[in-house]
N, C-alpha and C positions, 0 to 999 in steps of 0.2 A: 407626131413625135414631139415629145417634150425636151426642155433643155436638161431636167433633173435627167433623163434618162440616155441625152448624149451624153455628160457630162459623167454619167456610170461606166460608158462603154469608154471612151476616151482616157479614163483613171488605171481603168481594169489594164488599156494595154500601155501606159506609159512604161512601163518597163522594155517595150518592145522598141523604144528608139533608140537605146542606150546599145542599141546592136549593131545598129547605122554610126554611131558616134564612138572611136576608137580612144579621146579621153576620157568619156564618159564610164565604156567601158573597164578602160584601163584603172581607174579612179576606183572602182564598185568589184572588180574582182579581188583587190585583195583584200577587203572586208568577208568576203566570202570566203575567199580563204584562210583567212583565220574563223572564220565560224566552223570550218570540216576540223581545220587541226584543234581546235577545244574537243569536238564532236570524237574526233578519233581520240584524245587524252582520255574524255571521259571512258570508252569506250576498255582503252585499256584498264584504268582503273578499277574498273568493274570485274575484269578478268582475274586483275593481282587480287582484287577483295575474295572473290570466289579459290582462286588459290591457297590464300592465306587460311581459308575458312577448312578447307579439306584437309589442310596441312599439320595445323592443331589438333583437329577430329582425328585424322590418325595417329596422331602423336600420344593423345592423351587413350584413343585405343590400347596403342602399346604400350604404355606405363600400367594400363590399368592389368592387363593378362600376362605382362611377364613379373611385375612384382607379386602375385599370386599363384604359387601352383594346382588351388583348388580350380581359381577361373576355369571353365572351359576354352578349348582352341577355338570352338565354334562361333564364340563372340567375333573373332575376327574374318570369320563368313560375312558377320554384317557388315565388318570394315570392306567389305569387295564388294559388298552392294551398295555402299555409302559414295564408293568412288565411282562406280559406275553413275549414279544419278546426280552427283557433282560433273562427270567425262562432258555429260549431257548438258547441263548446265550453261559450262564454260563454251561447249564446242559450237551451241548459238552465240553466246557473245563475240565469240572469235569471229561467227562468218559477221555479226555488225560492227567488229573492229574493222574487218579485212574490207568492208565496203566504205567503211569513211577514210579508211588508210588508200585507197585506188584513187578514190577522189583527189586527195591532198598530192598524188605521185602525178595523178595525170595534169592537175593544175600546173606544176613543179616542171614536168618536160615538155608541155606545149607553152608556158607562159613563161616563167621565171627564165629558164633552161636558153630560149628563144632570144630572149631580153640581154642576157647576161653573154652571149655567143649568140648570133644570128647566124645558124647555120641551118635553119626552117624547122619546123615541127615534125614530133613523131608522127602525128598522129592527123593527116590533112583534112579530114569535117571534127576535130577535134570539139569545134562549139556544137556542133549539131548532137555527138554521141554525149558527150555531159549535159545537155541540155534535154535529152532524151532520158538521161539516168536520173535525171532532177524529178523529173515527170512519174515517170516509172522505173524505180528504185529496184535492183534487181541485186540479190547477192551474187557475189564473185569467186565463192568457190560452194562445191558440193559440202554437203554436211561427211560426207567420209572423209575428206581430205580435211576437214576441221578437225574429225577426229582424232584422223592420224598424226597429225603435225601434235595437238594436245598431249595427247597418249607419248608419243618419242618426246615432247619438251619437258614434260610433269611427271601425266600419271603412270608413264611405263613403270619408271622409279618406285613408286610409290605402290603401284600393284606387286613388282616384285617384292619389295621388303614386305608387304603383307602377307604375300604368298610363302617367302623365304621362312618368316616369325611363325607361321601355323605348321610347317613342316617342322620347325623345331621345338617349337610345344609339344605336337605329340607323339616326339620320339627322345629327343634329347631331354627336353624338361619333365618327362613322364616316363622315368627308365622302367617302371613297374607296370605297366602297363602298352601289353602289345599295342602298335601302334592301330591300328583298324579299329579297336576298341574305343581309344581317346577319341579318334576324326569321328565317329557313328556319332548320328544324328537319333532323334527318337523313330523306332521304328526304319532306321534307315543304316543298313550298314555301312561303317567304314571305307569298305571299299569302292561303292558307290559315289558315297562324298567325294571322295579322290579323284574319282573318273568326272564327275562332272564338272570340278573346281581344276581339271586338267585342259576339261571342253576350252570353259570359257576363258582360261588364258591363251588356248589356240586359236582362239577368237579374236583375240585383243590381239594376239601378235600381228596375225594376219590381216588387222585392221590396221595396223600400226606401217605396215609396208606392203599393202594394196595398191595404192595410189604410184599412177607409172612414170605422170606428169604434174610440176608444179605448176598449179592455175592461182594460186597466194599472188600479190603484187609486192612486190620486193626483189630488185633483181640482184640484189650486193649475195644472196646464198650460193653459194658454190662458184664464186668469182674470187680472180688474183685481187690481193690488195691496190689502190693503184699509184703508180708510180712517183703523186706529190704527197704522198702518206710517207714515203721513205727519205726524202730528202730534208 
């Protein structure tokens, strides 16, 4: 055995004493913690960007087909599929919000929380299961509850007004023209179109309020304010 290659295995685990030593790691965990809450900043940021981006896209949809009554309704068929592959989008970045956000919550009630009231931890192998999650990174909620929380925070809104502007294109803004006529697709009739753009918002709804339990980290939702908020 050489010394270059104790001297590799002894580096590799120097982090592994700072476990044994309660300044050491007192000292090094909030560095870490401010490295998830940037991690979760960014993390949002990227959500509002993708928001932002679908938000204009349908905006400048609807300007473009209600200031014309030549447009077809149908252009706004693509605004429903615009949003659906933005829903998609966004609803991975939510699950790598939602995993640097548990992080930053679990540091907060077994360390800070602890520190500030010692009244013991949530969470009693609390180093072992983040030290575990370090290792192997596992998201924290399903991609349907991504979806669904999305879908009721943004896109429900935003599906409906799309849904809402194509029903009025082609009936109110097109009084000369039955409406089955305007919705028809090429070779597709009207009422077809209808039935299917009926499917997928049954879809959406039911994805929208699928989800029986909250698996998000965040417990402030559907909680009373609490009582040094009022004084």
């Amino acid at each position: 055995m050489t010394t270059h290659d104790s001297l590799e295995r002894e580096d590799q685990e120097v982090a592994g004493e700072i476990a044994h030593d309660a300044d050491a790691l007192l000292s090094t965990i909030p560095h870490y913690y401010r490295g998830e809450v940037s991690q979760t900043n960014n993390a949002q940021n990227r959500i509002d960007q993708t928001t932002n981006w679908v938000v204009t896209i349908i905006a400048a949809l609807l300007s473009v087909v209600l200031a014309d009554p030549s447009i077809s309704p149908n252009l706004l068929l693509v605004g429903v599929v615009v949003l659906g592959i933005f829903l998609s989008y966004e609803a991975r970045r939510y699950r790598f919000y939602d995993l640097y956000r548990s992080r930053v919550r679990f540091v907060q009630q077994n360390v800070f929380a602890n520190a500030l009231d010692p009244k013991g931890v949530e969470h009693s192998q609390w180093r072992e299961e983040l030290g575990d999650d370090l290792r192997y990174p596992k998201f924290k909620v399903t991609l349907l509850e991504a979806l669904s929380r999305r879908i009721r925070r943004i896109y429900g809104l935003l599906f409906v007004i799309v849904g809402l502007t194509w029903v009025v294109k082609i009936t109110i803004l097109t009084p000369e023209t039955a409406w089955s006529d305007a919705a028809s697709l090429s070779g597709v009739p009207g009422e077809a179109v209808a039935g299917v753009l009926s499917v997928v918002y049954l879809c959406i709804a039911v994805v929208a309020f699928w989800p029986s339990s909250r698996e998000a980290t965040g417990e402030i939702h559907g909680e009373e304010p609490g009582k040094w908020k009022r004084e």
